[in-house]
CHARMM-style PDB file with segment names, atoms N, HN, CA, C and O in Angstrom:
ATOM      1  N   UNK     1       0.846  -1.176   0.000  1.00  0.00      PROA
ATOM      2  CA  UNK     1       0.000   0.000   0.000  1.00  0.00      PROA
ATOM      3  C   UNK     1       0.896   1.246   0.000  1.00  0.00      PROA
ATOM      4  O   UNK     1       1.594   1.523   0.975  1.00  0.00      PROA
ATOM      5  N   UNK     2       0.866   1.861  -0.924  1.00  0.00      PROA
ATOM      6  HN  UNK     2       0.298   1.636  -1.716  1.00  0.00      PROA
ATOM      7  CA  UNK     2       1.567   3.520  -0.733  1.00  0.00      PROA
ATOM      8  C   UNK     2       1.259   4.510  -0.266  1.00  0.00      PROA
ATOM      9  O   UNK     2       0.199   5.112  -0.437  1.00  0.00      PROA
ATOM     10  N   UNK     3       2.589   4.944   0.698  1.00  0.00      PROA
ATOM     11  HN  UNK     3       3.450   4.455   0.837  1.00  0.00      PROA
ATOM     12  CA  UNK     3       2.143   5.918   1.295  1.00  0.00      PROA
ATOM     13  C   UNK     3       1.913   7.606   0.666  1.00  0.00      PROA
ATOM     14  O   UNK     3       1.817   7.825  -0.542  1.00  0.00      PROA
ATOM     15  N   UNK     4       1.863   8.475   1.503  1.00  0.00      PROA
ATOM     16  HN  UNK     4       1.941   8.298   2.484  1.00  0.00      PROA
ATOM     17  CA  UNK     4       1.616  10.157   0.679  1.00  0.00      PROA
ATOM     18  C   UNK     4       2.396  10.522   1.194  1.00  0.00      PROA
ATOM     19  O   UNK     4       2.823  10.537   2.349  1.00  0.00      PROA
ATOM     20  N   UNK     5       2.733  11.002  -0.115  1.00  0.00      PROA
ATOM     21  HN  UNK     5       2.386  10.989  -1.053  1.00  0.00      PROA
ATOM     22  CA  UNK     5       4.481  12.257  -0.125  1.00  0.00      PROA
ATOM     23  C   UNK     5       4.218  13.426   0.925  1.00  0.00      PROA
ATOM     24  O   UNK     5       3.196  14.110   0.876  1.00  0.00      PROA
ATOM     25  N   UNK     6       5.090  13.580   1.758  1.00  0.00      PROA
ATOM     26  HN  UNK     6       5.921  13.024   1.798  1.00  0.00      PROA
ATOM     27  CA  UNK     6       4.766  14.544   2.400  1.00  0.00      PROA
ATOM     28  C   UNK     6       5.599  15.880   1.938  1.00  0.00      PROA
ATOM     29  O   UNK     6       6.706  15.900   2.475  1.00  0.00      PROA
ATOM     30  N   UNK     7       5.330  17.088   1.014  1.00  0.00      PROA
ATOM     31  HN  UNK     7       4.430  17.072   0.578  1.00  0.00      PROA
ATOM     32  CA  UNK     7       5.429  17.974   0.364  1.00  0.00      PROA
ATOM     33  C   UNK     7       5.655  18.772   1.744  1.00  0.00      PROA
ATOM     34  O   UNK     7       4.811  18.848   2.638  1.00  0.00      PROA
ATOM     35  N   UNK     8       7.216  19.483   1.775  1.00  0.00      PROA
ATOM     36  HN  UNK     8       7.902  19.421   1.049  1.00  0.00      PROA
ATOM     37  CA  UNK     8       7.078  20.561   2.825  1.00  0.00      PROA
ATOM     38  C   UNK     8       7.810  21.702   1.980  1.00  0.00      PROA
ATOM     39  O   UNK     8       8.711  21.596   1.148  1.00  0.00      PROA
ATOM     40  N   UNK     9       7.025  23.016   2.539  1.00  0.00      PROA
ATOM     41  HN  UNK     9       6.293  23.102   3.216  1.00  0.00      PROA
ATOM     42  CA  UNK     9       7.614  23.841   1.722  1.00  0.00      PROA
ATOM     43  C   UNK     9       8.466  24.631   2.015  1.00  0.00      PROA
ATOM     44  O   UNK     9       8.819  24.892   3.165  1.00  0.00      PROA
ATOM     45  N   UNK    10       9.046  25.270   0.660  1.00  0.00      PROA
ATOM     46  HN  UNK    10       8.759  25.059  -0.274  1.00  0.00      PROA
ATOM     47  CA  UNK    10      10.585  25.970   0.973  1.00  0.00      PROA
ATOM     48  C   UNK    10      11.304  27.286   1.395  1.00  0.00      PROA
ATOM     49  O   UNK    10      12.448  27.692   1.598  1.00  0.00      PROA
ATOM     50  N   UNK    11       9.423  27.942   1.429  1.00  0.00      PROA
ATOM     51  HN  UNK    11       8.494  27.612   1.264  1.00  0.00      PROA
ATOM     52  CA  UNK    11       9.233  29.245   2.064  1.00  0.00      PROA
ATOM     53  C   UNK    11       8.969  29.063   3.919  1.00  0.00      PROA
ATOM     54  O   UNK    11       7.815  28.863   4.298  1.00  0.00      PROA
ATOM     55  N   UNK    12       9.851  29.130   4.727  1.00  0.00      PROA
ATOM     56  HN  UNK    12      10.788  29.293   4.419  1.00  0.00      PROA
ATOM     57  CA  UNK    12       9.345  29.458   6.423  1.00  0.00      PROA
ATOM     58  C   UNK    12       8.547  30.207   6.131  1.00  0.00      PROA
ATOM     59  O   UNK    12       8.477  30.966   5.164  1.00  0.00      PROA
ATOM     60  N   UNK    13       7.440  29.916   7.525  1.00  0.00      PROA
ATOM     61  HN  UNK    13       7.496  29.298   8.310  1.00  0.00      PROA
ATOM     62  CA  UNK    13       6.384  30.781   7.842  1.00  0.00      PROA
ATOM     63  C   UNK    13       6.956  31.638   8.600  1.00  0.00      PROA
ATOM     64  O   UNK    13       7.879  31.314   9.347  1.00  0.00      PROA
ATOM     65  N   UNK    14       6.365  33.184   8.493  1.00  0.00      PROA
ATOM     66  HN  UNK    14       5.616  33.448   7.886  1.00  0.00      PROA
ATOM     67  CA  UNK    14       6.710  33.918   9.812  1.00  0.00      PROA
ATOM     68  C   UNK    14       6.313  33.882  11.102  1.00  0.00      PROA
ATOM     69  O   UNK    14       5.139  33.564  11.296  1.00  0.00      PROA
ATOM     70  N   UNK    15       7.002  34.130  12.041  1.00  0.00      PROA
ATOM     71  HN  UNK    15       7.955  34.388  11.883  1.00  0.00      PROA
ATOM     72  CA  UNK    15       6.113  34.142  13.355  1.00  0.00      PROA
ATOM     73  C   UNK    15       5.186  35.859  13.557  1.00  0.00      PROA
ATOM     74  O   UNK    15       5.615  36.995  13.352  1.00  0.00      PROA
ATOM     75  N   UNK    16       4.050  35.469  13.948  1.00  0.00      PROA
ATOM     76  HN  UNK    16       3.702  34.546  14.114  1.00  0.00      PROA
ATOM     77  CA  UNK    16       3.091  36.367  14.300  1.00  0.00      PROA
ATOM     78  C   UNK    16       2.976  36.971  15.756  1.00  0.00      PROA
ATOM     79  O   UNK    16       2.314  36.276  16.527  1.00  0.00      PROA
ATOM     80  N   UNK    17       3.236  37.550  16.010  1.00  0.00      PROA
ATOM     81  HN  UNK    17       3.773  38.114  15.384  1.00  0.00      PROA
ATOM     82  CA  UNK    17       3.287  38.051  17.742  1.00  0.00      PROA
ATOM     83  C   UNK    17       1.559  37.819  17.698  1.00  0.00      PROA
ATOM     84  O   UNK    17       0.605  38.032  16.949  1.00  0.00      PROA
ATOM     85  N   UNK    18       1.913  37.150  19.226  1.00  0.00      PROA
ATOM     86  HN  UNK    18       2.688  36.977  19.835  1.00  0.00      PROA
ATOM     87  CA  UNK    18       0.591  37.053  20.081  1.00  0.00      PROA
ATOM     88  C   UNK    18      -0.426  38.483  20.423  1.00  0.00      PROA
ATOM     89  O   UNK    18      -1.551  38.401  20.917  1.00  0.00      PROA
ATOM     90  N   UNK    19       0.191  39.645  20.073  1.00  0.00      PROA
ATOM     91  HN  UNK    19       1.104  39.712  19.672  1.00  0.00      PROA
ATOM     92  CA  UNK    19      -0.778  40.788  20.486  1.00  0.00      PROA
ATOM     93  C   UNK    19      -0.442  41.802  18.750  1.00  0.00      PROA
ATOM     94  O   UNK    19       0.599  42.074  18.152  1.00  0.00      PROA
ATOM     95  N   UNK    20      -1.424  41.996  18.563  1.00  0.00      PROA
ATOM     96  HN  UNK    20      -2.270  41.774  19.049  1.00  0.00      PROA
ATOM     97  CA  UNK    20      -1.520  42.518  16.734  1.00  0.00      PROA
ATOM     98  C   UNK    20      -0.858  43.891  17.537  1.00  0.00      PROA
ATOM     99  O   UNK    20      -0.996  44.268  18.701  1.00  0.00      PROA
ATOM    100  N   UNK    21      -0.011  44.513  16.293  1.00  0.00      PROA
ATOM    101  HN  UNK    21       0.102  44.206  15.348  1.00  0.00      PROA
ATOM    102  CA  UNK    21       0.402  45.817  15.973  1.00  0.00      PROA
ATOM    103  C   UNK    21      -0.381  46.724  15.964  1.00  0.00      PROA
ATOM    104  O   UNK    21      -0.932  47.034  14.908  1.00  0.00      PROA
ATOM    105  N   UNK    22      -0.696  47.535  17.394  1.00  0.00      PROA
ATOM    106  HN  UNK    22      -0.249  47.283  18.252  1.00  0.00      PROA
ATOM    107  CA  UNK    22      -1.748  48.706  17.168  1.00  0.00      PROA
ATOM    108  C   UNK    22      -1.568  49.552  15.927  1.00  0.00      PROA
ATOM    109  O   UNK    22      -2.618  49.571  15.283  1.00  0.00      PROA
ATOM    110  N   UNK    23      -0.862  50.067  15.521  1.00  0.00      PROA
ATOM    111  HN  UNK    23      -0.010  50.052  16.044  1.00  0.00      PROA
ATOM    112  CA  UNK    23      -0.183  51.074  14.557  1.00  0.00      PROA
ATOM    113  C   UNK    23      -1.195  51.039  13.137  1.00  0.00      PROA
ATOM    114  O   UNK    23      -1.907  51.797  12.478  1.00  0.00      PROA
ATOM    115  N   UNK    24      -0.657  49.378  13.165  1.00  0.00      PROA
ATOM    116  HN  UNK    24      -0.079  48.762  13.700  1.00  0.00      PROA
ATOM    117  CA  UNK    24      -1.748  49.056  11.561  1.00  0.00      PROA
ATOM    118  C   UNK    24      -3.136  49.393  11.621  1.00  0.00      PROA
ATOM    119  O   UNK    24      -3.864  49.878  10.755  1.00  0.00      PROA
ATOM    120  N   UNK    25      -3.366  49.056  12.771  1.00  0.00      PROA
ATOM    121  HN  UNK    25      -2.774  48.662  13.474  1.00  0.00      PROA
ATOM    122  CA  UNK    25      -4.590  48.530  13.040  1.00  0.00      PROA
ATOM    123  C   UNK    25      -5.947  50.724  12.994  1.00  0.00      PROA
ATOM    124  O   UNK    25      -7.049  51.129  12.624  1.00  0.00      PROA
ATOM    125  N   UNK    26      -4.692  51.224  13.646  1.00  0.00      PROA
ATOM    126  HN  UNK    26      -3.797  50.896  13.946  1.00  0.00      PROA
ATOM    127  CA  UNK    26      -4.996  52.945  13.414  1.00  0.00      PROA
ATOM    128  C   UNK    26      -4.944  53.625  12.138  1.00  0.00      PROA
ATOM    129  O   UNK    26      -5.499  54.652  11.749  1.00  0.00      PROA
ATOM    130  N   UNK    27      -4.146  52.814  11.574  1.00  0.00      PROA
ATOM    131  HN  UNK    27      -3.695  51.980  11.889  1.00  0.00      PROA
ATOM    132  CA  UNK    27      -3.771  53.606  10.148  1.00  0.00      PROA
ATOM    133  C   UNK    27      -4.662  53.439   9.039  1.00  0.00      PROA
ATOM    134  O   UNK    27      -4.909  54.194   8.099  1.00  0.00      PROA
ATOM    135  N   UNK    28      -5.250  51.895   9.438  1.00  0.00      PROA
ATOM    136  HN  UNK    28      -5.049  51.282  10.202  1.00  0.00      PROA
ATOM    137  CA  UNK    28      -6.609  51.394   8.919  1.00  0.00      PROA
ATOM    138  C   UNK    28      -7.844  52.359   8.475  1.00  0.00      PROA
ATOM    139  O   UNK    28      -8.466  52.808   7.512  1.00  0.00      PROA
ATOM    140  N   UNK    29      -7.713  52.338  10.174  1.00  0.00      PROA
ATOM    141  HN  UNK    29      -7.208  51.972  10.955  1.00  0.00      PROA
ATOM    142  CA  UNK    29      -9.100  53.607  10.767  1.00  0.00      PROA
ATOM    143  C   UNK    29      -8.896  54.767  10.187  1.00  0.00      PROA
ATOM    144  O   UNK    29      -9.877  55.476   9.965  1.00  0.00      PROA
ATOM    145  N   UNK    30      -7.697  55.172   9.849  1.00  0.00      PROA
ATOM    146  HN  UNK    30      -6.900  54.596  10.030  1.00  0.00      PROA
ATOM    147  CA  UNK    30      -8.001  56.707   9.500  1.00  0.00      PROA
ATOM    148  C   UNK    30      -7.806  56.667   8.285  1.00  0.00      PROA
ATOM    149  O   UNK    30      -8.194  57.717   7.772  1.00  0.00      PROA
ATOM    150  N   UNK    31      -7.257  55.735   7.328  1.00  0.00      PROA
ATOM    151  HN  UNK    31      -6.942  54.882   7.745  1.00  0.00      PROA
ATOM    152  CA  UNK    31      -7.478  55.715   5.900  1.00  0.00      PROA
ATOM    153  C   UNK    31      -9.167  55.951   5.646  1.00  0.00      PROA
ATOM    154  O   UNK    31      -9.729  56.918   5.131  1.00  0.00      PROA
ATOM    155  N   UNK    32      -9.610  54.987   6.077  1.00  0.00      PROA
ATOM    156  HN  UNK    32      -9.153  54.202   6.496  1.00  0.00      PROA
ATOM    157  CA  UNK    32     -11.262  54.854   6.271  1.00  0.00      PROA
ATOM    158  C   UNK    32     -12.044  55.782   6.503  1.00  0.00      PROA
ATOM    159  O   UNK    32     -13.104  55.938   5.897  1.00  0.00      PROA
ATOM    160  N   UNK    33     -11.520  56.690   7.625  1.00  0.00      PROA
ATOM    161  HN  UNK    33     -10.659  56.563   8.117  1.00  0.00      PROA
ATOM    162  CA  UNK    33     -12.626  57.470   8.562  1.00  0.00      PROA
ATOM    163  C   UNK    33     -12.339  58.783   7.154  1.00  0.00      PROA
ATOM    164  O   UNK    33     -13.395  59.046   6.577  1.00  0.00      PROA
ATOM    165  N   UNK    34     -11.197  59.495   6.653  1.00  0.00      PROA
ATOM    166  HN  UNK    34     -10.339  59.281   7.121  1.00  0.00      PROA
ATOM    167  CA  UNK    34     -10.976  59.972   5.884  1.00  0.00      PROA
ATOM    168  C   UNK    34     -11.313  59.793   4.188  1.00  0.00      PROA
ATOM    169  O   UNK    34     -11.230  60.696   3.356  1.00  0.00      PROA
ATOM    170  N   UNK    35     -11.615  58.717   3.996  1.00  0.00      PROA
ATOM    171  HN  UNK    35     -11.682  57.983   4.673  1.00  0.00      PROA
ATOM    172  CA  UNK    35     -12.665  58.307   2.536  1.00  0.00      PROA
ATOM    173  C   UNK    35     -13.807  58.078   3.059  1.00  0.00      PROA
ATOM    174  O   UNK    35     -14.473  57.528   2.182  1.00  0.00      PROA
ATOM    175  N   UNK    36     -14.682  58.236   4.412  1.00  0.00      PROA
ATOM    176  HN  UNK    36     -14.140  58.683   5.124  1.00  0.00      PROA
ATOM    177  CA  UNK    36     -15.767  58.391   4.355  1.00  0.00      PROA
ATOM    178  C   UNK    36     -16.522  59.921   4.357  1.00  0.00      PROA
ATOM    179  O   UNK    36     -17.536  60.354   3.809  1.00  0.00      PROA
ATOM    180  N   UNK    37     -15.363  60.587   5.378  1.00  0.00      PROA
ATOM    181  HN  UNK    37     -14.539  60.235   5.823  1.00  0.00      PROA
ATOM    182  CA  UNK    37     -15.360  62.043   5.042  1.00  0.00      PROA
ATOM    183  C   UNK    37     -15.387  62.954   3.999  1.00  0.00      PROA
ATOM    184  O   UNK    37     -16.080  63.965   3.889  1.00  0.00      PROA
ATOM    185  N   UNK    38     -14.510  62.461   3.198  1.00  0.00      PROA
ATOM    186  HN  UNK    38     -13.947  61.640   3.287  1.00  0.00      PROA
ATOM    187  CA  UNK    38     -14.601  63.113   2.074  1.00  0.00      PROA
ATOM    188  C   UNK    38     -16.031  62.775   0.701  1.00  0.00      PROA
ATOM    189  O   UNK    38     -16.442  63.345  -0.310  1.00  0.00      PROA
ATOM    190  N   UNK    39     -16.219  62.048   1.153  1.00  0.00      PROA
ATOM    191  HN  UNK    39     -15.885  61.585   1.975  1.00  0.00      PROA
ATOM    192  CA  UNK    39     -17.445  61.079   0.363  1.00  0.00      PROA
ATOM    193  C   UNK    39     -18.414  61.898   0.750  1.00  0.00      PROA
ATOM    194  O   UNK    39     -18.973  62.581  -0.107  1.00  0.00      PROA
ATOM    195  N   UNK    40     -18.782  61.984   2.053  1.00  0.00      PROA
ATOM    196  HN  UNK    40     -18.327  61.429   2.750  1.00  0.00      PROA
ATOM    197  CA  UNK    40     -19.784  62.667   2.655  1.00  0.00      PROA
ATOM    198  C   UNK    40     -19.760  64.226   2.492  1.00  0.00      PROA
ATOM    199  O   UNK    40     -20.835  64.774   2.738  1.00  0.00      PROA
ATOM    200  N   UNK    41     -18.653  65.083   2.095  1.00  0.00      PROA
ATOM    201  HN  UNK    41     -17.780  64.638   1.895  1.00  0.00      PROA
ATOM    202  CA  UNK    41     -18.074  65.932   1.928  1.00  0.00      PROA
ATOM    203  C   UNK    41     -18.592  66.542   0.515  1.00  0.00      PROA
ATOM    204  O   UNK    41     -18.806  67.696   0.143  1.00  0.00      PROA
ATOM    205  N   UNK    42     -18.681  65.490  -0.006  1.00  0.00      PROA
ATOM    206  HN  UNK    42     -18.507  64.552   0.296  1.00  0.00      PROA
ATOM    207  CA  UNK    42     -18.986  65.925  -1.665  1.00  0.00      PROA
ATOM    208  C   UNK    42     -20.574  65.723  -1.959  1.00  0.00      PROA
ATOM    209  O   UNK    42     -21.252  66.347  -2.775  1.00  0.00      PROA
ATOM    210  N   UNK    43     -21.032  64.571  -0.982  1.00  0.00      PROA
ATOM    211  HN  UNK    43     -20.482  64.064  -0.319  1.00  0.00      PROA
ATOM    212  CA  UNK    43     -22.369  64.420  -1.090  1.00  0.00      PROA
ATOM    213  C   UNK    43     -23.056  65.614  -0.244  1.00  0.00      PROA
ATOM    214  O   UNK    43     -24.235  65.968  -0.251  1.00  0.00      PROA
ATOM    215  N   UNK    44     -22.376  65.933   0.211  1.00  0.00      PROA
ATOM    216  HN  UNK    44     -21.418  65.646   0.217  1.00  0.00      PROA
ATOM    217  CA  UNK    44     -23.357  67.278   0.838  1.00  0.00      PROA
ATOM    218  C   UNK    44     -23.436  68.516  -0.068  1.00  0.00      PROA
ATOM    219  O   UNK    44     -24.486  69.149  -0.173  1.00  0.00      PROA
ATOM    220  N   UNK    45     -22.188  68.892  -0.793  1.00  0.00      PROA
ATOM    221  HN  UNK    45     -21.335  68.378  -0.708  1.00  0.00      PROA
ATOM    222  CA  UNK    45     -21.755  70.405  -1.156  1.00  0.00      PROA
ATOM    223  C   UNK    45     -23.067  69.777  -2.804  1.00  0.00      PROA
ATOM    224  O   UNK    45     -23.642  70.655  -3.447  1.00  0.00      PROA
ATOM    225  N   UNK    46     -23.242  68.502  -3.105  1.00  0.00      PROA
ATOM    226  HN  UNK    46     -22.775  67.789  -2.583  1.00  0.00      PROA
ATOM    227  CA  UNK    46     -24.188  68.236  -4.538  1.00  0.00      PROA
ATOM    228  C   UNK    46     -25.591  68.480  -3.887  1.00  0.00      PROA
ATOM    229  O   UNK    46     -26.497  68.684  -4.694  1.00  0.00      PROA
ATOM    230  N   UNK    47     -26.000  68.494  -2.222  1.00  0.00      PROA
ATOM    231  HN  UNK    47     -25.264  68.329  -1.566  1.00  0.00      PROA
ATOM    232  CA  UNK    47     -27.363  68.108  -1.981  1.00  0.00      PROA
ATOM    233  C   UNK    47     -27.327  69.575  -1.918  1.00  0.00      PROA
ATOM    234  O   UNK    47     -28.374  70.047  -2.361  1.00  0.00      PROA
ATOM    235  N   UNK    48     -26.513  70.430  -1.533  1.00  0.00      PROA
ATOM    236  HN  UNK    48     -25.662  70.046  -1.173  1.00  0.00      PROA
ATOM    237  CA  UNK    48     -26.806  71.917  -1.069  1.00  0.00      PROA
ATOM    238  C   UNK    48     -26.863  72.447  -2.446  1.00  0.00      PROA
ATOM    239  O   UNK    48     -27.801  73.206  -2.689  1.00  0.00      PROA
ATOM    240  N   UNK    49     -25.858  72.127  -3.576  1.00  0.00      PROA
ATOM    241  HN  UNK    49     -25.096  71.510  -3.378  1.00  0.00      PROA
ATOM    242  CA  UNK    49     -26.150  72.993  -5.077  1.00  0.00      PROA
ATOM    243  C   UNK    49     -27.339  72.168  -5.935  1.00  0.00      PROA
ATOM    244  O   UNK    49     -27.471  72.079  -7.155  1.00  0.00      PROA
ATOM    245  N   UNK    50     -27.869  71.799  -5.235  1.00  0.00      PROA
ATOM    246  HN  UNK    50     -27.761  71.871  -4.243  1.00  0.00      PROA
ATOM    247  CA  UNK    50     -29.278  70.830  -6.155  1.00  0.00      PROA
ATOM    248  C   UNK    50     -28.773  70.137  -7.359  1.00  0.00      PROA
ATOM    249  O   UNK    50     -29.421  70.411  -8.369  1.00  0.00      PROA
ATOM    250  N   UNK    51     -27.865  69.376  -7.513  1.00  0.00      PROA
ATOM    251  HN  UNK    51     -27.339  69.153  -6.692  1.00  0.00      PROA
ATOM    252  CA  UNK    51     -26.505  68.605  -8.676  1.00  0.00      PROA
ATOM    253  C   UNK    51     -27.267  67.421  -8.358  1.00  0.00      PROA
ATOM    254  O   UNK    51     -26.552  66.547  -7.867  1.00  0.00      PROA
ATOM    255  N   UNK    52     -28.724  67.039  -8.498  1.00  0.00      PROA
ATOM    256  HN  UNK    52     -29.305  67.748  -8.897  1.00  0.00      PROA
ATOM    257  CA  UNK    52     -29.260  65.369  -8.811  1.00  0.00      PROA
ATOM    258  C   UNK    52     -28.867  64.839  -9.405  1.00  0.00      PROA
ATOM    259  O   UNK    52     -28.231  63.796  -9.252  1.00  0.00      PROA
ATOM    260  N   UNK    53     -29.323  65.819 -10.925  1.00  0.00      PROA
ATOM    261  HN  UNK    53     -29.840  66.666 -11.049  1.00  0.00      PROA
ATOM    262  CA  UNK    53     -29.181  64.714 -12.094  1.00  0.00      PROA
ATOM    263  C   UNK    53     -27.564  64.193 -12.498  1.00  0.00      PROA
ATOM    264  O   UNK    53     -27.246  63.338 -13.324  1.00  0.00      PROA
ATOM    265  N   UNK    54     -26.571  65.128 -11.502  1.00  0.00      PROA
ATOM    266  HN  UNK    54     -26.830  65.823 -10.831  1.00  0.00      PROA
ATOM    267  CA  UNK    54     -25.378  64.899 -12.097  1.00  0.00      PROA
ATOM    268  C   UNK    54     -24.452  63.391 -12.098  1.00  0.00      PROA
ATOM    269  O   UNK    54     -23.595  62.992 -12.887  1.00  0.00      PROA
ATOM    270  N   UNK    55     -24.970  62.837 -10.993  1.00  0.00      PROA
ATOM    271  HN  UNK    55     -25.667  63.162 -10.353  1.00  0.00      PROA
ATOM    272  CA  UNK    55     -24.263  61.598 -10.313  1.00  0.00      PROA
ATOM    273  C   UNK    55     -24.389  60.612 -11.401  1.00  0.00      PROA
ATOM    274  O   UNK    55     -25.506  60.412 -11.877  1.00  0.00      PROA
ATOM    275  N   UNK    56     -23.148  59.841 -11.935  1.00  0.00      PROA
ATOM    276  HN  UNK    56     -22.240  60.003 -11.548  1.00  0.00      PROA
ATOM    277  CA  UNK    56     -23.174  58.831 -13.422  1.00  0.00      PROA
ATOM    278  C   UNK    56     -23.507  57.489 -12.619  1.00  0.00      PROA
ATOM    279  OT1 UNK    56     -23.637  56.424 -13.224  1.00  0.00      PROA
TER     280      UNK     56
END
């Protein structure tokens, strides 16, 4: 009966620290919080110049 090749690969995994990197985790948030702002930013200045029909 044959056995299965056991394929190991040639890339190491990295180790992951047990507590995530606040840093990323902020830089996230404010990429975000800042493309929702500005989104909202533009949707307001079109609701105040009455620009309906403009949106494609």
């Amino acid at each position: 009966m044959p056995k299965a090749a056991r394929i190991f690969s040639a890339i190491p995994s990295r180790r992951r620290s047990a507590v995530p990197a606040k840093r990323s985790g902020t830089s996230e948030l404010v990429a975000v919080a800042l493309f929702s702002g500005i989104g909202l930013l533009v949707s307001l200045v079109a609701v105040i110049l009455g620009m309906q029909g403009v949106w494609i």
